[in-house]
MIVONU-589405 format. One line per 5 residues: their letters; for each residue x, y, z of C-alpha. Coordinates in Angstrom, 3 decimals, decimal comma, padded with zeros to 6 digits. Example, Ala and Ser with C-alpha at 12.3 -4.5 7.8 and 13.67 -1.06 7.14 Angstrom:
BEGIN
AS> 012,300:-004,500:007,800 | 013,670:-001,060:007,140
***
This chain:
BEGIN
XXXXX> 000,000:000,000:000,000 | 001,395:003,395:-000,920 | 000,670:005,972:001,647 | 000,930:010,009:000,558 | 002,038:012,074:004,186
XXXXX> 001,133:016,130:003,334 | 003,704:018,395:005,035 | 004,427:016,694:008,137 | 006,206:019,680:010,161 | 007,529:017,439:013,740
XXXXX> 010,228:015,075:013,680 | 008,478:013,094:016,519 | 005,625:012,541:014,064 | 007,000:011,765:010,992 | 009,135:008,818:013,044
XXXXX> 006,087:007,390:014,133 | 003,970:007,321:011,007 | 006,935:005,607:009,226 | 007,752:003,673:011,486 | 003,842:002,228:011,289
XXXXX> 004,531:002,051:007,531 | 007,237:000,026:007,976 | 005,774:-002,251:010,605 | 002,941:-002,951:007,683 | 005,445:-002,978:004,484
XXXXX> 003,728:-000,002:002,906 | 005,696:002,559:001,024 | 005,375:005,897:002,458 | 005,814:009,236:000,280 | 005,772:012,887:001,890
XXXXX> 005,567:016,026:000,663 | 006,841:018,976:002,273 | 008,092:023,015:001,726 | 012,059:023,073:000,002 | 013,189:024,647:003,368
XXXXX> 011,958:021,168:005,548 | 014,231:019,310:007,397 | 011,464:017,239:009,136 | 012,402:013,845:007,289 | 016,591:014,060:007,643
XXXXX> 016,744:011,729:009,699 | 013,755:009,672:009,123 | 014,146:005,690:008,275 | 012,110:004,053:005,758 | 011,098:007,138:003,496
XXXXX> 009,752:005,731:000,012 | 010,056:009,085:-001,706 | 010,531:012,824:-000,459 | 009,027:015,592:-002,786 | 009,469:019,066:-002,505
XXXXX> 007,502:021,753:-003,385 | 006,952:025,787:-002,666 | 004,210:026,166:-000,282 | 000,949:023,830:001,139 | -001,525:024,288:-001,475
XXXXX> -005,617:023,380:-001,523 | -005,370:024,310:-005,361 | -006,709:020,875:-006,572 | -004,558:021,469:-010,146 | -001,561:022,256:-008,111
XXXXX> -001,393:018,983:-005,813 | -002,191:017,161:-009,262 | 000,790:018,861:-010,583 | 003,400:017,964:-007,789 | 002,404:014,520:-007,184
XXXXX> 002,848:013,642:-011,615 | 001,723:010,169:-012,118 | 002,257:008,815:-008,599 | -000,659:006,862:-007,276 | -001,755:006,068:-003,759
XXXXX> -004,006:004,284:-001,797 | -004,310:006,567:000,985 | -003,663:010,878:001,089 | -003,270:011,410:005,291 | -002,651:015,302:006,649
XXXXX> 000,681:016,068:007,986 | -000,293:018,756:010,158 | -003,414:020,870:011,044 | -002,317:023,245:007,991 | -002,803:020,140:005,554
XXXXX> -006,532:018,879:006,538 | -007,744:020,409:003,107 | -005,531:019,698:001,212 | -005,401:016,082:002,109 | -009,003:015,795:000,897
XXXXX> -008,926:017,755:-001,578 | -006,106:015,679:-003,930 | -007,733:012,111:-002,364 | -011,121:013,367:-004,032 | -008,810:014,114:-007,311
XXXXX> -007,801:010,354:-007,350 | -010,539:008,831:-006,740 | -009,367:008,098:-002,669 | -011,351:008,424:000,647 | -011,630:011,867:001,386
XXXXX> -013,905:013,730:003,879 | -017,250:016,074:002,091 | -015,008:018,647:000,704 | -018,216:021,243:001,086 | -017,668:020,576:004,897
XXXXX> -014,830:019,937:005,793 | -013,103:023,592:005,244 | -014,866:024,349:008,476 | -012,778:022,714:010,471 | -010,290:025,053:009,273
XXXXX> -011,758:027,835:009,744 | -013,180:028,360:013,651 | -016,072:031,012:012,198 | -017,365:028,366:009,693 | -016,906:026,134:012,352
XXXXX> -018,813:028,123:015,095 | -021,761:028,163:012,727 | -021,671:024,559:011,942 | -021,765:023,254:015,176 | -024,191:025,604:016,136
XXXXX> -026,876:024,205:013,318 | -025,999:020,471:015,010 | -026,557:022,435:018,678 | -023,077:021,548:019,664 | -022,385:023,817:022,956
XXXXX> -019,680:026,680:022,575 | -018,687:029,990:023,401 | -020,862:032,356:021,989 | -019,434:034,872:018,824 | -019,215:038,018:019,991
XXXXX> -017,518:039,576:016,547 | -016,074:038,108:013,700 | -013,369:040,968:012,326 | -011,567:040,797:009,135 | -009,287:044,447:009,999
XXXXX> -008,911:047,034:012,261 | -011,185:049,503:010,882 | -014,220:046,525:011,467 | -012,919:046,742:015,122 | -013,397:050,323:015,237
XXXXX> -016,836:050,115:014,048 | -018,331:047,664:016,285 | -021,027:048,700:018,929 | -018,509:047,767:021,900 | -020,972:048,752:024,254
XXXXX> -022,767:045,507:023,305 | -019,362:043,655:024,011 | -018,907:042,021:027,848 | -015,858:041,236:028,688 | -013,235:039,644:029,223
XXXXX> -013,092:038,008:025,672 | -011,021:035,505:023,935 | -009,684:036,848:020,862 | -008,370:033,956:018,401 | -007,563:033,877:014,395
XXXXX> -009,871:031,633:012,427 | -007,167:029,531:010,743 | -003,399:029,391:012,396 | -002,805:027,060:015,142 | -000,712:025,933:018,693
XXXXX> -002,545:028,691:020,183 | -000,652:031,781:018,358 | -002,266:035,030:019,062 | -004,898:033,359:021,077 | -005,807:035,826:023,957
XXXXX> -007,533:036,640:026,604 | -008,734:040,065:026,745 | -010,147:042,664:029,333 | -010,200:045,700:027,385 | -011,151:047,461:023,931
XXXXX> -007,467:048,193:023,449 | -005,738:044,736:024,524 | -008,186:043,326:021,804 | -007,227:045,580:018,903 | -003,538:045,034:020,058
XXXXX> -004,165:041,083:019,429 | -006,229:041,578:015,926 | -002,863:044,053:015,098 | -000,793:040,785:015,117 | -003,027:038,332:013,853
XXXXX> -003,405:040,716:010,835 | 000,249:040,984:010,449 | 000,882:037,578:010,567 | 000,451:036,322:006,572 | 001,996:032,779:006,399
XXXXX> 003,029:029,667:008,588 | 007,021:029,164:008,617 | 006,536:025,381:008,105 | 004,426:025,299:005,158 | 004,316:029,083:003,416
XXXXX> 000,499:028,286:003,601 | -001,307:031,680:003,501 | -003,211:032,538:006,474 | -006,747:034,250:006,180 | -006,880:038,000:007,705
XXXXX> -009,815:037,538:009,919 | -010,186:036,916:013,627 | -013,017:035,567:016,219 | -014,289:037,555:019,117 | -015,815:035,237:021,542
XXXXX> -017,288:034,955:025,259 | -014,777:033,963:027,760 | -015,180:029,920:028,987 | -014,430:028,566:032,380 | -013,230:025,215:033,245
XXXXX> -010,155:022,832:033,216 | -009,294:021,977:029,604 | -009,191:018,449:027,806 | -009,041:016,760:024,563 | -010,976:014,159:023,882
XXXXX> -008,689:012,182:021,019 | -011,842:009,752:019,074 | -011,706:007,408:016,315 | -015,385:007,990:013,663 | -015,500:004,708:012,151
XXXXX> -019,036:004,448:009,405 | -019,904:007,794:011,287 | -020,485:006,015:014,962 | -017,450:006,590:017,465 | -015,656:003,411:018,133
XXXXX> -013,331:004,490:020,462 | -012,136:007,150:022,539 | -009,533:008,978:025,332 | -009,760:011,755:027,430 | -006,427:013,895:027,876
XXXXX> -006,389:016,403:030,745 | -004,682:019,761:029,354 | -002,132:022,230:031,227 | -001,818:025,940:029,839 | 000,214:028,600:030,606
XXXXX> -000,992:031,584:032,410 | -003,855:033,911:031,174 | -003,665:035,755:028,908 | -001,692:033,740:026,276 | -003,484:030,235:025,874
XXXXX> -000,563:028,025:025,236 | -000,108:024,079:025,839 | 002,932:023,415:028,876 | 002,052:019,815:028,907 | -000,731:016,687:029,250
XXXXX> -001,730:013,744:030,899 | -003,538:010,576:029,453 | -005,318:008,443:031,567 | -008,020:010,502:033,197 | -012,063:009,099:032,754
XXXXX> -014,863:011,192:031,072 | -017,352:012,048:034,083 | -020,468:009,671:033,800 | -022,790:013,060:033,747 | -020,795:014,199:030,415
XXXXX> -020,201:010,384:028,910 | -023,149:010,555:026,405 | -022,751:014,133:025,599 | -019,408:013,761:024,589 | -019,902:010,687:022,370
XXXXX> -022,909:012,285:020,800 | -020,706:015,649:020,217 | -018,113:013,957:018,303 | -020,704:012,034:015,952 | -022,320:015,258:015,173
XXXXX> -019,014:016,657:014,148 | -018,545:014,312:012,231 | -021,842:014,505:010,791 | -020,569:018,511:010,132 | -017,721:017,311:008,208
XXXXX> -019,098:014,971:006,242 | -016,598:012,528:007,910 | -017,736:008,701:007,745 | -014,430:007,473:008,771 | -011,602:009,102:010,593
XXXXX> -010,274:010,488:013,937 | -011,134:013,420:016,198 | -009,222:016,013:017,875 | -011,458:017,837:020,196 | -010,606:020,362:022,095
XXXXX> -012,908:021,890:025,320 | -013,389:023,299:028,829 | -015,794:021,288:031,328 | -016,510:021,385:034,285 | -019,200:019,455:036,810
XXXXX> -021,990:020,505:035,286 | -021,207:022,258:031,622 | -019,328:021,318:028,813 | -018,172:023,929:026,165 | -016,402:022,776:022,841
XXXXX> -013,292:025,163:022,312 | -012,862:023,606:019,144 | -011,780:020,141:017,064 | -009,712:019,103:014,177 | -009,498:016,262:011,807
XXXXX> -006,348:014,941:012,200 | -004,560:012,859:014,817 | -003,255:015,642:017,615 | -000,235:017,034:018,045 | 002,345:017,627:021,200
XXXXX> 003,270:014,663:021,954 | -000,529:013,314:022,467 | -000,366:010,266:020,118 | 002,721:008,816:022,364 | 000,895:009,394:025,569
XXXXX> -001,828:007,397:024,458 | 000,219:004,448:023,525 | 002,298:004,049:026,848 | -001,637:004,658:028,588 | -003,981:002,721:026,416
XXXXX> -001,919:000,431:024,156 | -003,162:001,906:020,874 | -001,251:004,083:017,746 | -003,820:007,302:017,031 | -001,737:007,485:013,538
XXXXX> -002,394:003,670:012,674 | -006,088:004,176:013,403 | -005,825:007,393:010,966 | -004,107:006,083:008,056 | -005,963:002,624:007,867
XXXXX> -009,770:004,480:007,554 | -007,997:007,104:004,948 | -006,964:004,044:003,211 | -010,436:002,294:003,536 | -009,540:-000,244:006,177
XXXXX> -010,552:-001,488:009,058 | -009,409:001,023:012,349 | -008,076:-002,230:014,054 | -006,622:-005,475:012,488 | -007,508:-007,530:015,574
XXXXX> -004,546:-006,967:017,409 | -005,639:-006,617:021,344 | -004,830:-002,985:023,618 | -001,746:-003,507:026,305 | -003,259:-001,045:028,553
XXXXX> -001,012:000,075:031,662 | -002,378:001,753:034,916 | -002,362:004,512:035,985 | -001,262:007,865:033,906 | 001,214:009,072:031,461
XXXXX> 002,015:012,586:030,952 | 004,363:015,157:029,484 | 005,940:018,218:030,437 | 007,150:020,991:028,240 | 010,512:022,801:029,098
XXXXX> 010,914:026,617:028,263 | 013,810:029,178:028,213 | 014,005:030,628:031,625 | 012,383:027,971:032,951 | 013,597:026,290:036,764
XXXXX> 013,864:022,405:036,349 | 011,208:020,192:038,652 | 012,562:017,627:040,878 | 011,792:013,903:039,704 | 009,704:012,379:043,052
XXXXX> 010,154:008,490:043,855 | 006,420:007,842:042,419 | 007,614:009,811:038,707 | 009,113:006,995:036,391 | 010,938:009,018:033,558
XXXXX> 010,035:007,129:030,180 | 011,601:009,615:027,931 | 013,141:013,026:027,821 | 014,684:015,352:025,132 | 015,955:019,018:025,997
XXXXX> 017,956:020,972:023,945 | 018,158:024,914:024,457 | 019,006:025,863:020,576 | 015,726:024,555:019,625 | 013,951:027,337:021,000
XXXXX> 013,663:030,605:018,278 | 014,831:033,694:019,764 | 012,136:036,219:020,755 | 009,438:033,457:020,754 | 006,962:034,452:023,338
XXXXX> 007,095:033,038:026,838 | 005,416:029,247:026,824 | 004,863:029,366:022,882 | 005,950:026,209:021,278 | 008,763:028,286:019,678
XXXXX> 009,720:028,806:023,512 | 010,155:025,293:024,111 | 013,312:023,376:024,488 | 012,292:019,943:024,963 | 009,624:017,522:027,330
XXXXX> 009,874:014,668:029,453 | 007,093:012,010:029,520 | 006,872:010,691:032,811 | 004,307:007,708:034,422 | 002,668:007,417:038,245
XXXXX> 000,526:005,607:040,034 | -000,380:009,115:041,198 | -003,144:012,025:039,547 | -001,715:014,383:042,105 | 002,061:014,229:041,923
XXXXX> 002,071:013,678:037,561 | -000,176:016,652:037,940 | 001,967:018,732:039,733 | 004,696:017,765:037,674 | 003,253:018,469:034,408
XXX> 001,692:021,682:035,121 | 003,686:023,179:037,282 | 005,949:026,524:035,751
***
């Protein structure tokens, strides 16, 4: 089976997904900008092609793949989701309704379509494509504080917390500067979301859509830096959904589906809950990022990539093979510039850990992901002291 990988952008990824391939002798291909140095030292690459920028131009992706064929076109990164459909619905390949799908790409066209399936979220205070919009709106009609967010980048960037008319129009100054993503060239749209401000603990909930039912599923409890930057410092996988919110949240992710025109695939979703509310931040079709995939193979004994690839390919989501769970939880911690190290406690087994301070880009914004200079993945037998070691900063 010949598997096509669009713009993969983490090392960590790209390992894993060919190392799957090569686990199940197929061939895998990726495509990625000129400037990528994701697959240099990746084993088991079929074929490496190079092109300009990410494109959803269904001519272009025709034009840089030639005569290749494939069996299965799988998203690389959040930027790639499009894409990804759009060239498997130019050869003939599983692909998700390309009329639905762009919204989850786009977090107004998603609002909107998860509001027609009565999916609870934030309400949409504004949605701003310049400045001169902002200075125009009736902002005695706006409470705050606000989360201000662009529709379309991602890992949080220029997401914000806001208490005033000014910090606001100092965010949408940013996102509007901000044209293209460094890994891909993909072109950002100029257009941002003003939305009511959500309490609660974070999650994800990472789900596998198999013939548009969810077969399976994994909560991940989510640590973020301090307000008002939204950024990810590090997870934990192994937590339970609450019984009050176990139906709601199996029901939510079949009715995004259902939005996307998604028979077959896997779930990112993203939202604050508490005891008695759930509010749905956002989701994405694609396995997640950060680490998450490897969390919830040392937890629950399953690959989140295998389960992607095989229903993009038309398969099965499991060949049979049985889960290895292991008790209790596994998380990771993100390391940052600046940042004091955590003692290791006698109930923290260290599984893995990677820090390197050149990785971080200079200037990057305190807890960004271009702040970060590595992780360590730890396990316990206890919430409380993985907890504290994961989000403390």
């Amino acid at each position: 089976m010949n598997i096509l990988l669009l713009h993969p952008v983490s090392g960590w990824s790209l390992q894993r997904v060919s190392q799957l391939c090569l686990d199940n002798c197929w061939r895998l291909t990726i495509i990625t900008i000129e400037s990528s140095t994701v697959g240099k030292d990746c084993n088991g690459l079929h074929e490496w092609l190079r092109v300009p920028a990410l494109t959803d131009d269904p001519l272009e992706l025709r034009r840089q793949i030639g005569d290749r064929r494939f069996d299965a076109v799988v998203a690389g990164n959040e930027f790639a989701v499009i894409a990804a459909d759009v060239l498997a619905a130019e050869l003939g390949l599983y692909h998700n309704r390309l009329d639905r799908i762009r919204s989850s790409r786009n977090k107004a066209l998603m609002r909107v379509a998860f509001a027609e399936k009565q999916i609870p979220q934030p309400r949409v205070l504004a949605v701003l494509a310049s400045l001169d919009e902002s200075r125009d709106l009736d902002w005695t009609k706006i409470s705050f504080p606000v989360i201000v967010k662009p529709v379309d980048m991602a890992m949080s960037l220029f997401v914000r917390k806001c208490d005033t008319r000014q910090q606001v129009e100092d965010t949408l100054e940013k996102i509007f500067l901000f044209k293209h993503s460094r890994l891909t060239n993909y072109a950002f749209t100029a257009q941002a979301l003003i939305e009511e401000f959500a309490e609660g603990q974070e999650y994800s909930l990472e789900g596998v859509i198999e013939q548009g039912s969810l077969v399976h599923r994994v909560l991940t409890t989510k640590f973020v830096s301090p307000l008002p930057a939204c950024y990810e410092v590090g997870h934990i996988s192994g937590e339970e959904v609450p019984p009050q919110h176990d139906a709601a949240l199996s029901q939510i992710c079949e009715r995004i589906a259902q939005c996307w025109g998604m028979r077959s695939g896997v779930i990112h979703l993203e939202f604050k809950m508490t005891a008695q509310q759930l509010w749905v931040i956002e989701a994405a079709a694609r396995a997640p990022g950060c680490h998450i995939p490897e969390l919830v193979e040392l937890r629950h004994g399953y690959s989140i990539e295998e389960a992607f690839v095989r229903l993009r390919a038309g398969l099965p989501w499991r060949d049979g093979t049985p889960f290895t769970k292991a008790p209790g939880w596994v998380g990771i911690r993100f390391s940052f510039l600046d940042q004091r190290s955590l003692e290791i406690t006698d109930d923290l087994e260290v599984l893995t850990e990677h820090h390197d301070a050149a990785e971080a880009l200079p200037g990057a914004e305190a807890y960004s992901v271009n702040q970060r200079t590595g992780y360590a993945i730890v396990r316990s037998a206890s919430f409380e002291s993985i907890s504290r070691f994961v989000g403390k900063l």
